[in-house]
Structures are given as structure tokens and as C-alpha cells.
Phi, psi and omega in degrees: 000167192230157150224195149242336169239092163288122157283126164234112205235098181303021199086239189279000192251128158229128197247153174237102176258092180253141197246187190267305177252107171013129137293111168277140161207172167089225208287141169214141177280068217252003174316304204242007154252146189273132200255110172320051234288135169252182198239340162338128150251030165258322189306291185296319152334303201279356158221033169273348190252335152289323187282310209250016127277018101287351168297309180297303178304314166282034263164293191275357156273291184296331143311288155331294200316302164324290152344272192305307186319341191240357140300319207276305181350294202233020163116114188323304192290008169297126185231150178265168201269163166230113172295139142254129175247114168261171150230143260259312173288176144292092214266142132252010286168106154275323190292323168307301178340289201283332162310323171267326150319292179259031161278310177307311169281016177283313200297328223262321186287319163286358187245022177247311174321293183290336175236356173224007179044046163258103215275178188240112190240116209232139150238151181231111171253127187290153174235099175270158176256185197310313185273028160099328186304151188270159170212165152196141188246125202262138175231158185247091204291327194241023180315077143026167169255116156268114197295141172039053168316316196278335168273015163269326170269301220308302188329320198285011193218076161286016182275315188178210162290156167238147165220114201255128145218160177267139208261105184284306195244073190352300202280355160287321192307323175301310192305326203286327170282324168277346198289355183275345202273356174264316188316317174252031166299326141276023189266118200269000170296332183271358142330106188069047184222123158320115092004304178214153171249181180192141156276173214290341205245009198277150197287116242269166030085084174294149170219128168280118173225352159298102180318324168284347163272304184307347195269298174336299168288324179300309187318325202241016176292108167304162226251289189284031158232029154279126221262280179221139191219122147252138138349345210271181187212136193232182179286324176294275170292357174066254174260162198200128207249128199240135150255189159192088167256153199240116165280122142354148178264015180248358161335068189333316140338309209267326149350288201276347206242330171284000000 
């Protein structure tokens, strides 16, 4: 099927992408086409840094969503934790990592269990840093209030630091967790590798492609909480008009519309 308008509606950030020429989604028949490997290494680079700007982009919705879904969940004035986990060596060994990475959110889903009959609903992005070392930052949307949280956790992370804080203003938080990931787009430990992790249940990104519901919403989005709009044009859609509005989380709107 085609369009010309996408809706994306992030808990409170709604995004509009109307384009010159019609968007394909849904079913495309790829049985008899033939997949190419390419061997370029500027090629690949270059769409490896298109694949994981998009990753990113969804990766930073699904963050929003979340964020607004578990204010309403557990209490407006609810803000969600941010994990940084290290390890005290220089760990490159990404396969090590990420195994003790999800041993640790294995230990923090059982001790939210057993102790707040609560599941743990989380993204997790790895980060290397300059001399190569791994890091990742977890942020965690439904964290219980733990009295002396950090001398409560810190066993569960025997590698290096932990470090928690709690997150006032989401959408840097978003930016700050994702931004790393075109930063380590040549890095060849992430080939055939996860970019982020997530748990299985978390609350999805609505998207709107009926140009008459998508119209329909945009008419009743105030002006003065429009965040950002730009312009541009690819070769695929020729031109193409991107919006972005940022709401109250308390917007009587985001009611009818997540």
C-alpha cells in the first residue's frame, strides 16, 4: 500500500512526515529478489549509518512512549532511573560484555519480582568509549523507590561501576542514550550484533498512514508546542515536510490519541 503521510505518536512527541511521492509499507513480495553482499567499504559504512539512523530514531520514540506510558502507569510526577554500568577493565570482548550485561538485568528483573511483584520494563544501549571499552546505559521506565538504592544494587554488578540517576527531562535523556549509536557505526564489534537491547513488553510507538486521521490530528496540535520542522528532499520521495510536536504530559489530546 501507498501513502504520502506518516504519523508517529510517541506518548507526547508527534512527529508528521508528508512526503511529494507516495510511501510503500506493508507487504512487499522480496521471494525472487536476489540479495546482493556488498563488499564496498565506504558502501558499507554508509548503510550501516543509514540502518542505525534508523534504529536510533525508533529506539528515541519508544523511549518517549514509554516515559509518557508509566507516568500515567505509576504517577505524573513519576520519572524514570538511568543505569550506567562499566567494567573496572579494559573489556572489548563485546560478546563478554553483553553476556554479563544480561546476567545483571536478569539479577535487577528478579529482585523487582520477589520484591515489588513488579516486571522490569528497560532500553539498554552499549557504548564504547575511546580506548575501546564497553559501557551501557540502562534506563529503567518502572523502578520501585529503593530505600539506599545504591547500596542495594551495587552487588548486582560485580565488574566495575554503577552508577543511578534519576531522569527529570526525558527527551535529552533520549538523545543522550541514543547518540552514541552512529558514533560507533564503524566499530566492527557491533556487526551482526544488537545496537540496543529492550524488554519484550514495552509500549509500542503508535503510527498513523490514513491521510484523513493523520490530518484530522494534526488540525488540533497547538501551534505553541510545535518543537521542530524542517524541509528537504531524497531522491526517493522527492520533497519531503517533517514536523515534531512536544506536548504537556498532561494534554488532554494524548488521552484520545496513544
Amino acid at each position: 500500500m501507498q501513502t504520502n503521510i506518516k504519523m508517529t505518536i510517541s506518548g507526547n512527541c508527534i512527529s508528521t512526515l508528508i512526503t511529494e511521492v507516495a510511501i510503500s509499507y506493508g507487504y512487499l513480495d522480496t521471494k525472487h529478489k536476489v540479495r546482493i553482499r556488498q563488499t564496498d567499504p565506504e558502501k558499507v559504512k554508509a548503510t550501516r549509518t543509514k540502518t542505525l539512523q534508523k534504529v536510533k530514531s525508533y529506539v528515541k520514540k519508544l523511549i518517549s512512549k514509554n516515559n509518557w506510558y508509566w507516568r500515567l502507569a505509576l504517577g505524573k510526577a513519576y520519572n524514570p532511573e538511568l543505569f550506567t554500568i562499566t567494567f573496572r577493565e579494559n573489556m572489548q570482548d563485546l560478546d563478554f560484555a553483553n553476556r554479563e550485561h544480561s546476567k545483571f538485568l536478569q539479577t535487577l528483573k528478579y529482585f523487582m519480582k520477589t520484591n515489588f511483584n513488579r516486571p522490569l520494563h528497560y532500553v539498554s544501549v552499549p557504548e564504547f568509549q575511546k580506548r575501546g571499552a564497553i559501557h551501557y546505559h540502562i534506563l529503567i521506565f518502572n523502578m520501585p523507590f529503593v530505600p539506599r538504592i545504591y547500596d542495594t544494587l551495587r552487588p548486582f554488578w560485580v565488574h566495575g561501576s554503577l552508577n543511578i540517576q534519576s531522569v527529570k527531562e526525558i527527551k535529552n535523556v533520549a538523545s543522550y542514550v541514543c547518540k552514541y549509536m552512529l558514533k560507533d557505526a564503524e566499530d566492527q564489534r557491533l556487526t551482526g550484533r544488537k545496537c540496543y537491547f529492550r524488554s519484550r513488553d514495552l509500549a509500542e510507538p503508535v503510527i498513523i498512514r490514513n491521510p484523513e486521521e493523520a490530518l484530522k490530528i494534526v488540525a488540533q496540535l497547538p501551534e505553541e508546542f510545535k518543537a521542530f520542522e524542517k524541509e528537504y528532499a531524497n531522491e526517493y520521495h522527492q520533497a519531503i515536510h517533517f514536523t515534531e510536536y512536544v506536548l504537556p504530559y498532561e494534554h488532554p489530546l494524548l488521552q484520545k490519541i496513544n
